[in-house]
C-alpha positions in Angstrom: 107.0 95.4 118.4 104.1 94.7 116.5 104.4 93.3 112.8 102.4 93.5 109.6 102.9 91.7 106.2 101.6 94.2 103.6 101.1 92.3 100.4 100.4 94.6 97.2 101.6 94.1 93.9 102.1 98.2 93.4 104.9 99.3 94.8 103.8 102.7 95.8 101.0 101.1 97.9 103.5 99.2 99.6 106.0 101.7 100.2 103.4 104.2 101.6 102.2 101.5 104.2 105.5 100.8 105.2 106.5 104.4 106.0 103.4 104.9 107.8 103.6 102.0 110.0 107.6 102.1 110.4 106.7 106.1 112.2 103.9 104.3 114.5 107.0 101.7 115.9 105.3 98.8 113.8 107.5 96.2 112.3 106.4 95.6 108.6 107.5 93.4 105.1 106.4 93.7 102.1 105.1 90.7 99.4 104.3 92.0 96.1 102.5 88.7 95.4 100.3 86.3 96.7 102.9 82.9 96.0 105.6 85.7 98.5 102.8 86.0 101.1 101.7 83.0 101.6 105.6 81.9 102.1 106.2 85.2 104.0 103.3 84.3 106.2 104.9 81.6 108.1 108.4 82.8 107.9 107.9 86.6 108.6 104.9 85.8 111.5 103.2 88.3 111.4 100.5 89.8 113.8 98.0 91.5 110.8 98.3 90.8 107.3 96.9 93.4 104.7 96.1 91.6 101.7 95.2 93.3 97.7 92.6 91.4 96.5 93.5 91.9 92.7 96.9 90.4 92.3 98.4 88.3 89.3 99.1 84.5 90.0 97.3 83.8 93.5 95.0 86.6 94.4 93.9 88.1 97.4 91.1 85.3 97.9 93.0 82.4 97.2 96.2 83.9 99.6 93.3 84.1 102.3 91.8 81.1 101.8 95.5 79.0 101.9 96.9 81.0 104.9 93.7 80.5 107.4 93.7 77.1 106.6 96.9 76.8 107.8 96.8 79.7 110.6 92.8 79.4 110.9 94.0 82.5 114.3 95.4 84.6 111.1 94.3 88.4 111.1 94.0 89.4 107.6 92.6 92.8 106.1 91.1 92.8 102.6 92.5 96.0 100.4 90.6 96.4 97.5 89.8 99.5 94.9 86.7 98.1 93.6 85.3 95.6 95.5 81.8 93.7 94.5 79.5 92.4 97.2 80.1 89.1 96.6 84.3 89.5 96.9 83.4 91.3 100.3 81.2 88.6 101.5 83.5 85.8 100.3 86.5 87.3 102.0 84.5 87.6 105.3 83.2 83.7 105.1 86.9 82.8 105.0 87.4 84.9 107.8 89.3 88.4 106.6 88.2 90.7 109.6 87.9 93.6 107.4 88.6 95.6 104.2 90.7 99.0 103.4 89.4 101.2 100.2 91.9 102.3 97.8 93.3 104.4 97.5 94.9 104.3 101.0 93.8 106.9 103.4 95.4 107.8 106.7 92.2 107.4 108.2 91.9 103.8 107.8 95.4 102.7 108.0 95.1 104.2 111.6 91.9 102.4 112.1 94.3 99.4 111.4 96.9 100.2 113.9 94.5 100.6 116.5 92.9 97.3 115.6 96.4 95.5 115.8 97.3 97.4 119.3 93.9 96.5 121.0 93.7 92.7 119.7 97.9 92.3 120.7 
C-alpha cells in the first residue's frame, strides 16, 4: 500500500487529505509541523511527502531542505496558498517535484495519487 506523510499545521487540511487518500487505499500520517515531519520522515517512510510551506518553527523550506539531504530519493510536494516565485523556484532547486494550491482541490490531490502510483 502506498504511503504519504501529509504535513500541515491546519487541521482541516490535514484531515481532508487523509480521508481522501484513506478512500483511494493509500496509507497516510499526519505532522502538523515541520520538527514532526522531519522525525516522521524517517520513522513513518513514506513514499510522497506533501509539505505546507508556511508553518511555525521549521517551515516548509527548511523541512525540504533537511529531509533531501538526508533522503536526496525523497518525493516531496510543496503546498502553498500564496506562493512567490522565488519560494517556487527555491523549493524546486532543493528538489520538491511539485506544488498544490490552497485551498485543496480534488483535482490536484488526484493529480498526486496518480503521480505516487506511476513513480511506485
Amino acid at each position: 500500500m502506498p504511503k504519504i506523510l501529509i504535513v500541515d499545521d491546519e487541521t482541516d487540511v490535514c484531515e481532508f487529505m487523509q480521508n481522501y487518500f484513506k478512500k483511494r487505499n493509500i496509507e497516510s500520517a499526519i505532522a502538523n509541523n515541520g520538527g514532526q515531519a522531519v522525525v516522521m520522515f524517517s520513522t513513518f517512510k513514506p513514499d510522497l511527502m506533501l509539505l505546507d510551506i508556511k508553518m511555525n518553527g521549521l517551515n516548509g523550506i527548511q523541512v525540504l531542505e533537511q529531509v533531501k539531504k538526508d533522503n536526496p530519493e525523497a518525493k516531496i510536494i510543496m503546498l502553498s496558498g500564496e506562493e512567490s516565485q522565488e519560494l517556487v523556484e527555491k523549493a524546486k532547486t532543493l528538489g520538491a517535484l511539485d506544488f498544490i494550491h490552497k485551498p485543496l482541490e480534488l483535482s490536484e490531490l488526484s493529480k498526486v495519487v496518480s503521480l505516487l502510483i506511476a513513480k511506485k
